[in-house]
BAPA-559242 format. One record per atom (N, C-alpha, C): x, y, z; residue in three letters. Coordinates in steps of 0.05 Angstrom, whole numbers, plus 5000, padded with zeros to 4 digits. Example, Ala and Ser with C-alpha at 12.3 -4.5 7.8 and 13.67 -1.06 7.14 Angstrom:
2
526448865156ALA 524649105156ALA 526449345156ALA 525749555142SER 527349795143SER 525850015157SER 
This chain:
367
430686958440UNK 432787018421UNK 434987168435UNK 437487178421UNK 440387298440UNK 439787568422UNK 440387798444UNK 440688038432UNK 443488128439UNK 443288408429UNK 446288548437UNK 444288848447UNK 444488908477UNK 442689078495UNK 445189258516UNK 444989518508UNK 446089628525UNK 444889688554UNK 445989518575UNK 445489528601UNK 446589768619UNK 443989978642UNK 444090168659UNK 445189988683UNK 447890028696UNK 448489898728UNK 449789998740UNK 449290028764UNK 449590238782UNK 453290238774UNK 454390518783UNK 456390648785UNK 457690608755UNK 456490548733UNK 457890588698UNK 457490878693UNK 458991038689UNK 458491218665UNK 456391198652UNK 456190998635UNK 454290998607UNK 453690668610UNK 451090618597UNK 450090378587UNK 452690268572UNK 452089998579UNK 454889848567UNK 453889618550UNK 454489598530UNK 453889278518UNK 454089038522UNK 451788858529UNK 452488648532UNK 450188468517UNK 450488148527UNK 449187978509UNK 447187878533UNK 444487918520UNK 442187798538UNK 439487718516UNK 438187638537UNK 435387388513UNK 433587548521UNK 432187538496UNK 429287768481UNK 426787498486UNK 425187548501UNK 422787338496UNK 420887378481UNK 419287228461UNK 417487358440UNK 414887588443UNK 413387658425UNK 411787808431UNK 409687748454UNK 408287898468UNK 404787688478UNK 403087838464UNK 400287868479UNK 398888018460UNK 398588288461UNK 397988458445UNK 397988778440UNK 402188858449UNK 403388638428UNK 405388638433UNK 407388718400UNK 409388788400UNK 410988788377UNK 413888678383UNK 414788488361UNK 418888468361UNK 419088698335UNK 420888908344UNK 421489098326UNK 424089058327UNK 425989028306UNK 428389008295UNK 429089388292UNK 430489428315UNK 431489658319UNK 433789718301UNK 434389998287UNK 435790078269UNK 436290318285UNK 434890528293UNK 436590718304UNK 433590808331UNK 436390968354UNK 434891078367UNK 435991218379UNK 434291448393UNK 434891758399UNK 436091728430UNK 437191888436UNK 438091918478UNK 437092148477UNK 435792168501UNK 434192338514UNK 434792408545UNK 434792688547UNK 436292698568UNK 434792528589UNK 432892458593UNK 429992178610UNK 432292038610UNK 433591928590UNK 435891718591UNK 437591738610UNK 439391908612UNK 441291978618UNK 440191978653UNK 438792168663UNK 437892258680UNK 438091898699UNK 435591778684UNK 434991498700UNK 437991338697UNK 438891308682UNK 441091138688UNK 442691328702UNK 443291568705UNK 444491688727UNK 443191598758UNK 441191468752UNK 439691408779UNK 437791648788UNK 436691758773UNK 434992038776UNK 432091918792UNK 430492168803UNK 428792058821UNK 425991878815UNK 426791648801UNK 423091538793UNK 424391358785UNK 425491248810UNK 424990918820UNK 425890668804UNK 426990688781UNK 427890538756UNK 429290278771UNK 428490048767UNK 430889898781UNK 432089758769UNK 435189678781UNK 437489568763UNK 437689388770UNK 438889128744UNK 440089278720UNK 437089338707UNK 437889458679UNK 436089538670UNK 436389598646UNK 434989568612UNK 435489658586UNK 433389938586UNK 435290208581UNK 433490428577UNK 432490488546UNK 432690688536UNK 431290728510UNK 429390828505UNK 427291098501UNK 424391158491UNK 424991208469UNK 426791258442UNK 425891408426UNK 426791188398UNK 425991008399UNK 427190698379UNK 424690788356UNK 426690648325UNK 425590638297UNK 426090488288UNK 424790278278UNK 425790028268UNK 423789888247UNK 424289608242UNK 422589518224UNK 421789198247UNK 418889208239UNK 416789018254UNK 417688738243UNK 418688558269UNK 419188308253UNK 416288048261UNK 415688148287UNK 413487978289UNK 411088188301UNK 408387968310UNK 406188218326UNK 404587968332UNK 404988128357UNK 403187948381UNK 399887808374UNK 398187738383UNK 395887738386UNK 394087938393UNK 392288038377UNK 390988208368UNK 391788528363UNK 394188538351UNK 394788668335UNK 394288688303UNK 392788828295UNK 391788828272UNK 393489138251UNK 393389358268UNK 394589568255UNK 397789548241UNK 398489378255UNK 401589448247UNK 401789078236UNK 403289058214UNK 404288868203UNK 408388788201UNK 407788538204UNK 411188428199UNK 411488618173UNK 414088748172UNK 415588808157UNK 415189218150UNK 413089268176UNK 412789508169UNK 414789598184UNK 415289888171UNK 416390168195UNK 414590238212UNK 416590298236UNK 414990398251UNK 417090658276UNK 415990838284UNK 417291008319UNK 415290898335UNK 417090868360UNK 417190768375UNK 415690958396UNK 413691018410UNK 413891238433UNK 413291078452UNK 411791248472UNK 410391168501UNK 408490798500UNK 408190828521UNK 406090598528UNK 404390728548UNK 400990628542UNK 398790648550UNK 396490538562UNK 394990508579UNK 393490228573UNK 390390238558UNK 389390398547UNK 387390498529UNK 385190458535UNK 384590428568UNK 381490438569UNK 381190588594UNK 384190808604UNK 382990968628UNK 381291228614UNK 380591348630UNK 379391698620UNK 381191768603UNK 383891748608UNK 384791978603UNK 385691788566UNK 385691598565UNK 386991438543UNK 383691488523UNK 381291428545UNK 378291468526UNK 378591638512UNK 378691918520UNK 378992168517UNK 381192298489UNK 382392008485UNK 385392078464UNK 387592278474UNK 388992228502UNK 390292298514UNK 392192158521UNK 393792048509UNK 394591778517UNK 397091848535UNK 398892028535UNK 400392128550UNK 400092208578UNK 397692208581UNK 397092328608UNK 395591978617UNK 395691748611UNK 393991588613UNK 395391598644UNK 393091378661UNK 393791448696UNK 395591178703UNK 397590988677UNK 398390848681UNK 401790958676UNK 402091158671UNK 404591278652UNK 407191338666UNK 407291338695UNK 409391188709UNK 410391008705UNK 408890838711UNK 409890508721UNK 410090398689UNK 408590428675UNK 408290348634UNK 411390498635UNK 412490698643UNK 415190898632UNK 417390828649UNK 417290808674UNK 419190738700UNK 418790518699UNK 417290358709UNK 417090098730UNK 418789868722UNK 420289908694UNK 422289748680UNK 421089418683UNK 418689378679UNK 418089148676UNK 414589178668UNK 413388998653UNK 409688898644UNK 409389078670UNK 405589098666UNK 404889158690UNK 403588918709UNK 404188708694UNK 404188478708UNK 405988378721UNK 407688448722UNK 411188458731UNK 413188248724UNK 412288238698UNK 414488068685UNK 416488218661UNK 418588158649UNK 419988248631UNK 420588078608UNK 420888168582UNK 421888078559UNK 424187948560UNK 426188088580UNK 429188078580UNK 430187958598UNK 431887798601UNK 432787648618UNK 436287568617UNK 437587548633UNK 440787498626UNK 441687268639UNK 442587028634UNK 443586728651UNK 441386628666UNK 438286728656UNK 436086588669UNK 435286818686UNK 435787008703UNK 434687208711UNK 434087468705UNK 431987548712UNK 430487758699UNK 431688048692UNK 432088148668UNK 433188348671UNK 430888548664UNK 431888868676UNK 429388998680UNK 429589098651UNK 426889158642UNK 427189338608UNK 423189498615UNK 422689428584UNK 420289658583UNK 419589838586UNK 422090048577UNK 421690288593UNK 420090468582UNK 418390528581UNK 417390728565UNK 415290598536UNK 415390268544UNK 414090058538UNK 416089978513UNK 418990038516UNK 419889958492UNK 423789828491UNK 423890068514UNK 427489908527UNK 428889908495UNK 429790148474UNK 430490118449UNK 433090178452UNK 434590198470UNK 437390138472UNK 438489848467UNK 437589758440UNK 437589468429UNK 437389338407UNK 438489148397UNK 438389088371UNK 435789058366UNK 434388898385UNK 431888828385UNK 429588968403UNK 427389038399UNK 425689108426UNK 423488928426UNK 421488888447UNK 418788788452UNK 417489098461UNK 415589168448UNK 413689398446UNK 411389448449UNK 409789518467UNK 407389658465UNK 406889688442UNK 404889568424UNK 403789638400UNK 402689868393UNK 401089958424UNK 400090208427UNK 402290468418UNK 403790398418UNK 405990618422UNK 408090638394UNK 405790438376UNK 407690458356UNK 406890598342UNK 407890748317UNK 406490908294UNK 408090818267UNK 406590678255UNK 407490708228UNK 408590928209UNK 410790878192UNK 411591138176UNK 412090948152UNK 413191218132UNK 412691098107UNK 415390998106UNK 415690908091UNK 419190708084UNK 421490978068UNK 419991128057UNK 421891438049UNK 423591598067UNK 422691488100UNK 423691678115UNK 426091468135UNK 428891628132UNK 430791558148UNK 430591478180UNK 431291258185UNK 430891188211UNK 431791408225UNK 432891498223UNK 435091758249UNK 433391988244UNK 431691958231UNK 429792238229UNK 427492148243UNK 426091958232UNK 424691868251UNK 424091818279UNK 426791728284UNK 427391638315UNK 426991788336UNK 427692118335UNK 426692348358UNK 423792268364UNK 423092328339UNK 419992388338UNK 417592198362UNK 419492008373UNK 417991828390UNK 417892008414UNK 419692148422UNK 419192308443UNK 419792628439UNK 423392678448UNK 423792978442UNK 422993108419UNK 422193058394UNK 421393248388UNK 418693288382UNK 416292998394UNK 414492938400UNK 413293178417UNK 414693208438UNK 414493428464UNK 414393658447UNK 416693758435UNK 417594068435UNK 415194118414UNK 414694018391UNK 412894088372UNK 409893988386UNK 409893858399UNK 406293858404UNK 405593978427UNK 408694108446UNK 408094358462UNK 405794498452UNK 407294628418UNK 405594828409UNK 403194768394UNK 403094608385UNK 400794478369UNK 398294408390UNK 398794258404UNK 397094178427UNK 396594248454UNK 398494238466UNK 398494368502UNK 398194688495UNK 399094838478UNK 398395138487UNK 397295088456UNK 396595008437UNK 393895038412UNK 395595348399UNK 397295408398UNK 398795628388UNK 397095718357UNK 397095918358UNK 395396108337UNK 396796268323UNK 396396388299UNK 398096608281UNK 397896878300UNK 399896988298UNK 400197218320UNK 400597128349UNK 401196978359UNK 401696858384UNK 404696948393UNK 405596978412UNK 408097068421UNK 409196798446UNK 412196628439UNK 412896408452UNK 415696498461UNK 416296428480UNK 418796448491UNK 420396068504UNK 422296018492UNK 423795778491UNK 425795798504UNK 425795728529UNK 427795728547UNK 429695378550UNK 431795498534UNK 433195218517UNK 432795108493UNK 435295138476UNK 434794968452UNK 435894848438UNK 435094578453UNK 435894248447UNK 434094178446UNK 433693888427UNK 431293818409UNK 429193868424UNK 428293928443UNK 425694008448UNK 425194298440UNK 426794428458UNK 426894778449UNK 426694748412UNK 428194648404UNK 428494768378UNK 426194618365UNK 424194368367UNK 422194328364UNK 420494418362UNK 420094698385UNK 417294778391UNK 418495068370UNK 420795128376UNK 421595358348UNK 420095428319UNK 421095038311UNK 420294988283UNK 417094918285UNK 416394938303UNK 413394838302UNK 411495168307UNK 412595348324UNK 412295638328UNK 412295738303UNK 414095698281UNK 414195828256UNK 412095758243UNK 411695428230UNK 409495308226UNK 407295438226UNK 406495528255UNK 403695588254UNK 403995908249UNK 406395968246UNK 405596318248UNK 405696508268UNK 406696428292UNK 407496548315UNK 409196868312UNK 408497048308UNK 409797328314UNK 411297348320UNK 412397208349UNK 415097338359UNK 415997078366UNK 418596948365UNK 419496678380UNK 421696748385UNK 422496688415UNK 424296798428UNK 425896538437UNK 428796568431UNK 430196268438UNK 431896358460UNK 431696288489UNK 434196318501UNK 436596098507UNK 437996118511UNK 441595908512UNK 443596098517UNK 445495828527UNK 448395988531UNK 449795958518UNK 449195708491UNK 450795658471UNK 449695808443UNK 452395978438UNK 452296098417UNK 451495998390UNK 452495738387UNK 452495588367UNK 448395508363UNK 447795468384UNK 444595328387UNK 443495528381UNK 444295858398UNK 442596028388UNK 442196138355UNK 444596128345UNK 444696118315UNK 442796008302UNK 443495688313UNK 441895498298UNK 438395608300UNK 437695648328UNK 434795668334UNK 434295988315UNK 435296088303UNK 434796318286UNK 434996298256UNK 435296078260UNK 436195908226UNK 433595718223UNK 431895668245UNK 430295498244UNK 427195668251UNK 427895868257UNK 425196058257UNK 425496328286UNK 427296168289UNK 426896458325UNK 426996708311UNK 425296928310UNK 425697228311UNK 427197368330UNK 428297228348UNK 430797388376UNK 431997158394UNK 434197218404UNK 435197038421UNK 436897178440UNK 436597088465UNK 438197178481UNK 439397008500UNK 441997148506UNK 443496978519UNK 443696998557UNK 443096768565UNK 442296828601UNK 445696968609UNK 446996958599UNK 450196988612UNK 450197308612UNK 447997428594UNK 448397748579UNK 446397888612UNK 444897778628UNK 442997988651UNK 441397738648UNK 439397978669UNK 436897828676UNK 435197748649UNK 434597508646UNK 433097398632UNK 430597468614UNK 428397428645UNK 425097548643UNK 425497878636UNK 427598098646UNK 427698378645UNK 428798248609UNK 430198188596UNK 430898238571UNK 428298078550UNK 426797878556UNK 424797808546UNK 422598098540UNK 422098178565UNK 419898418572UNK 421798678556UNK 424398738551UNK 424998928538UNK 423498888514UNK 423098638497UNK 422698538465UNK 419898548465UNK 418498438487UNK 415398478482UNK 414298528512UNK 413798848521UNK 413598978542UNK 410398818553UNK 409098758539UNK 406598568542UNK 406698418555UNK 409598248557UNK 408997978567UNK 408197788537UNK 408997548551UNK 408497338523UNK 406497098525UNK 405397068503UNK 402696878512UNK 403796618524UNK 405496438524UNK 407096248525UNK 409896208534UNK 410396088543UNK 413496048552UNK 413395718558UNK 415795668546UNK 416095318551UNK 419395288559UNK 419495248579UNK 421595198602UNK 423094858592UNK 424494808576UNK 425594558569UNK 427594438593UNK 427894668623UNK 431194608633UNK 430094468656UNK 431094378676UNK 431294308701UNK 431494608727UNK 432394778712UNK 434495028731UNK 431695268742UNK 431795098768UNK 429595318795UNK 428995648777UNK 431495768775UNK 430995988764UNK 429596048738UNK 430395858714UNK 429295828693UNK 425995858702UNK 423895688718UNK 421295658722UNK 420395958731UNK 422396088746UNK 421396358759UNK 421696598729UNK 422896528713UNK 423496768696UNK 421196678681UNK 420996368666UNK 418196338649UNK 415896408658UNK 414796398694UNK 413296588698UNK 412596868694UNK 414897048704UNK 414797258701UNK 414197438678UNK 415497278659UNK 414697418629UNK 412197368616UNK 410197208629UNK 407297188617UNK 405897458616UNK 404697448597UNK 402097658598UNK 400997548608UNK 397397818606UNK 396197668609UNK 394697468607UNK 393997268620UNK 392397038609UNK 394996878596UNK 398196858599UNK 399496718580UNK 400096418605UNK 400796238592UNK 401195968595UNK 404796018600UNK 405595908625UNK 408195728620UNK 407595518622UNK 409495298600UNK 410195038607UNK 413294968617UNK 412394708621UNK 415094578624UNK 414894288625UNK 416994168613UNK 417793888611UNK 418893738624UNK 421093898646UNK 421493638668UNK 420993878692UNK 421993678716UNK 421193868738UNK 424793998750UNK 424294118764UNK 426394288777UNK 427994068811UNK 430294068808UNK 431393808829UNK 429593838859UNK 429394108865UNK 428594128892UNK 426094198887UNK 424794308914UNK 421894378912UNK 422494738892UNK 419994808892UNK 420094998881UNK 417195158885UNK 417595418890UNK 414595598897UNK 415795748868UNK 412695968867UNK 412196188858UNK 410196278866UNK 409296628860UNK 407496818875UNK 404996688867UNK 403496678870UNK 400096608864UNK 399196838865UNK 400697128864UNK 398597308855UNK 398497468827UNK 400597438817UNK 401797458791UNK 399697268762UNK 399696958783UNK 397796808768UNK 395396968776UNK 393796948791UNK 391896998799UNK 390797258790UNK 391797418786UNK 391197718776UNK 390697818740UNK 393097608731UNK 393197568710UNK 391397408690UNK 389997268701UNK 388796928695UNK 391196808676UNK 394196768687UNK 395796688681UNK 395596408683UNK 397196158674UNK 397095938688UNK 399895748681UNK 399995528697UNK 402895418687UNK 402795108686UNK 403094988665UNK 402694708651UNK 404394508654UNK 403694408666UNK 405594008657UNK 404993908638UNK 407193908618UNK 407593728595UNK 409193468589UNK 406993258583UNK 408193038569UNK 408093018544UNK 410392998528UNK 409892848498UNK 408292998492UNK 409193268499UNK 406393468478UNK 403993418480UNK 401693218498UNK 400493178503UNK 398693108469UNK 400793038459UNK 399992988429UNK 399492638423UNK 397892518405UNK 397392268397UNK 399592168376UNK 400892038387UNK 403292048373UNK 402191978338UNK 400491738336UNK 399291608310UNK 398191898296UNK 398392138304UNK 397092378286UNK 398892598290UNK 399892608302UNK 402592828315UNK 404992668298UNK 405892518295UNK 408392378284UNK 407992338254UNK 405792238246UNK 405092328212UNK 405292658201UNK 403992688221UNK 403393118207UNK 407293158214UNK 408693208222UNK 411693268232UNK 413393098205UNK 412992828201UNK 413592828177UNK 413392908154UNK 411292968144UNK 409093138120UNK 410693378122UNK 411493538141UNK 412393808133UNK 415093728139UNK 417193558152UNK 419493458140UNK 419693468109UNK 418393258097UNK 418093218071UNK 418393478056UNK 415993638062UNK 415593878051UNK 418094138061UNK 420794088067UNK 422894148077UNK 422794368102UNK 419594408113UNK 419394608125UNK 419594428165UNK 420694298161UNK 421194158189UNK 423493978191UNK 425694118195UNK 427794058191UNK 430093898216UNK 429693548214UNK 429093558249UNK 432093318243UNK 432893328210UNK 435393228212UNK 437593398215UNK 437093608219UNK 440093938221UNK 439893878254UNK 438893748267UNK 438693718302UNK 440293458306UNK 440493198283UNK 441292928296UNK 444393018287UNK 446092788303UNK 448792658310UNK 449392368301UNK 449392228284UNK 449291868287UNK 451791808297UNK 451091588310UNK 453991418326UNK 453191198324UNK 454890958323UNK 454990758325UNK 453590688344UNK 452890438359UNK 451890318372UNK 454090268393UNK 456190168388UNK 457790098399UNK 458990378420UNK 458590558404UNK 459590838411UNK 456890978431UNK 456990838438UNK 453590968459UNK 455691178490UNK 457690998501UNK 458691228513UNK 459491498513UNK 460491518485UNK 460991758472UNK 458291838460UNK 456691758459UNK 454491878452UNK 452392068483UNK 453491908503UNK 452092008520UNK 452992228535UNK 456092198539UNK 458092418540UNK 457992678523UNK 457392688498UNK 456292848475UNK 453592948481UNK 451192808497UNK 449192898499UNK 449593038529UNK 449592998546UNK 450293078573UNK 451893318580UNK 455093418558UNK 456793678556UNK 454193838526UNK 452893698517UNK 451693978488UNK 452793938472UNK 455593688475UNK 456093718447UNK 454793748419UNK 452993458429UNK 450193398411UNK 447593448416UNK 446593588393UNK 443693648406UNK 441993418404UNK 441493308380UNK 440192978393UNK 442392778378UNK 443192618400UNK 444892368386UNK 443392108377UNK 443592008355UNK 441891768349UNK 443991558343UNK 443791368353UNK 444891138364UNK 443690958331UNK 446090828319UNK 445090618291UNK 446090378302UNK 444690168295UNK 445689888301UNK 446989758284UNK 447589778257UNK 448389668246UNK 450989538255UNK 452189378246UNK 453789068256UNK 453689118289UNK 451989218300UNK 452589148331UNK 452588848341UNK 
């Protein structure tokens, strides 16, 4: 079938629209009729040409909501005509997928990067040759996607596509940071270094459970507001001193947690520093260059410091519970979206990239 697919190629600015052919489902496959979807800075990053190998051209996209128009062979969970978000792809019979870890499964590179099956074919194709897609098993920069079934989650028909749409990834991450990778407890103390939909994710998910102290740091005034409107008990600004020294003024202890949302070398050394004892840093992407810290700080402490994917959360149980307290108005993850046209994806990415927007969600309608 002809779609309308915003194409990643070397030296564009932004994914650009053009017209290319969708091939049907196979099996443990979905055609999802895309309605809206999230940019993530993953996006941005790889079509910037960032380091994990993506090759061009290429359709990007992880965070697609739409409605199911067909389903492959032996798909039984999801039916034509349901809703569904869009997340990761898996292949569900390593350890780590046995285990209900599907994020950490040992295929989650190449299923997220390798922009093609792991058989090495593609859905997408342009004048007969192959164009790269599947990224993240889903390429939802599109009217149309072919999907990992695995990766789909049903929702109920009550909930707005553009609300839905994060939930496949960024705010997948920031809320099952706390829920899952650090298991956050009532009385727990978190520090959020950044808050854009991830930061402000693990905020609204810190309150949730009852967290004591939640600490938002940014340089934007406007975010830090917001992250205090959404549950932070303090916020500080990196532009005002040292960081970790103004964290440790608020809780001389050290904090059980710290989740590092940025790229910035320094950012990783301050979320160390402010652990107590026995506290966890995370973080969500990695830092451009190499990067050390002391091992005796960890070591003395029984401190430790975490790689996080996707909140290391099941999306089919993580993405239901996040709506439920949406509903219940206590997860408030539409005061975070932007909608833009489809057509308007450059300005959407430009908006995501300066802060304009904290998450932009891309609608297809007449694209």
């Amino acid at each position: 079938m002809r779609i309308t697919a915003a194409v990643s190629r070397d030296g564009e600015a932004a994914p650009r629209l053009e017209q290319v052919d969708l091939s049907g489902p196979r099996a443990g496959e979905l055609l999802v009729r895309i309605v809206a979807v999230g940019i993530c800075h993953t996006d941005l990053r790889v079509h910037a040409g960032g380091g994990v190998g993506t090759p061009r051209p290429v359709v990007l996209g992880h965070e697609g909501a739409g409605i199911v128009e067909a389903v492959g062979e032996g798909v039984t969970h999801i039916r034509p005509g349901d809703h569904v978000v869009l997340s990761g792809s898996s292949c569900g019979h390593c350890p780590s997928c046995l285990a209900n870890f599907p994020t950490y499964c040992r295929e989650v590179m190449p299923r997220s990067f390798g922009g093609q099956r792991m058989d090495g074919t593609s859905a997408l194709s342009q004048g007969g040759a192959k164009l790269h897609g599947h990224f993240f098993g889903q390429s939802s920069f599109a009217t149309y996607a072919i999907a990992d079934a695995r990766g789909a989650v049903p929702i109920g028909k009550d909930v707005p596509f553009d609300v839905a749409a994060p939930m496949g990834c960024g705010i997948l991450t920031g809320a099952g940071s706390v829920f899952y990778s650090f298991a956050m407890r009532p009385n727990h103390t978190l520090v959020v270094f950044g808050t854009g939909p991830v930061g402000l994710a693990a905020v609204m998910a810190a309150k949730l459970v009852g967290a004591r102290r939640i600490i938002a740091v940014d340089p934007i005034a406007g975010r830090r507001a917001l992250a205090e409107e959404l549950g932070a008990t303090d916020t500080i600004d990196p532009a005002a001193g040292d960081v970790a020294e103004a964290v440790l003024a608020l809780l001389p202890e050290g904090v059980d947690f710290s989740l590092n949302t940025t790229a910035v070398p320094a950012v990783f050394d301050a979320a160390v520093k402010v652990l107590g004892m026995m506290g966890t840093a995370g973080f969500v992407t990695a830092p451009p260059g190499p990067w050390t810290t002391m091992l005796q700080p960890l070591l003395a402490g029984g401190r430790s410091i975490r790689g996080i994917i996707n909140g290391s959360a099941v999306p089919q149980i993580a993405i239901p519970m996040m709506l439920d307290h949406w509903r219940q108005g206590n997860f408030p993850v539409d005061r975070l979206v932007r909608r833009y046209p489809f057509a308007d994806i450059a300005d959407a990415f430009h908006d995501c990239h300066n802060g304009t927007a904290i998450k932009p969600v891309l609608h297809m309608e007449n694209a």
